[in-house]
N, C-alpha and C positions, 0 to 999 in steps of 0.2 A: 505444527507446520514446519517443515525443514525450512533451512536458510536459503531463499536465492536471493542472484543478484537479479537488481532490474537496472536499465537501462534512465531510467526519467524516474522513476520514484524511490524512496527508501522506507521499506517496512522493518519495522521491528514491534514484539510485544513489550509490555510495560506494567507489571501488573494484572495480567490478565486483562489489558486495555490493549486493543490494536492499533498502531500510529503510524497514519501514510505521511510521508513528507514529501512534496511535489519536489524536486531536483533538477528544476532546469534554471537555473540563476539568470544564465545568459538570456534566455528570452524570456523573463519575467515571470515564470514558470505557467506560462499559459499555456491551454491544454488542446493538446493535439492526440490524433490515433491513436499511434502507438503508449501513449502514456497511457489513454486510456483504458488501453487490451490491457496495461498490467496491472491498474487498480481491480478492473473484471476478474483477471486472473488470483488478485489475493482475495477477493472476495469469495471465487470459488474454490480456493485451496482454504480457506476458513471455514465454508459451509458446513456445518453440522457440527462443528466443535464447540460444544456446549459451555467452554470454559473462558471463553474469550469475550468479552463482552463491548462496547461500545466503540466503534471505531474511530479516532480523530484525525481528521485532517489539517495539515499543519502548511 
């Protein structure tokens, strides 16, 4: 998966382990729309990549 940026989360791999970090500090990083179109979105930029295994949310 190429690198983007996202606005409310931070992905990066790890091992062949996927880690979402929620990034909103300021509001206790509770979860609104737009943050969650972009978990949706690395979920489907992840789909079918067989290398990638268990995703953690942080």
């Amino acid at each position: 998966m190429a690198e983007k940026n996202y606005d409310y989360i931070l992905y990066h791999l790890h091992d062949e382990i996927g880690v979402i970090t929620l990034n909103r500090p300021e509001k206790h990083n509770a979860l609104q729309y737009p943050m969650i179109m972009e978990i949706i979105d690395v979920f489907e930029s992840i789909n079918g990549l067989i290398n990638i295994f268990p995703i953690i949310y942080q």
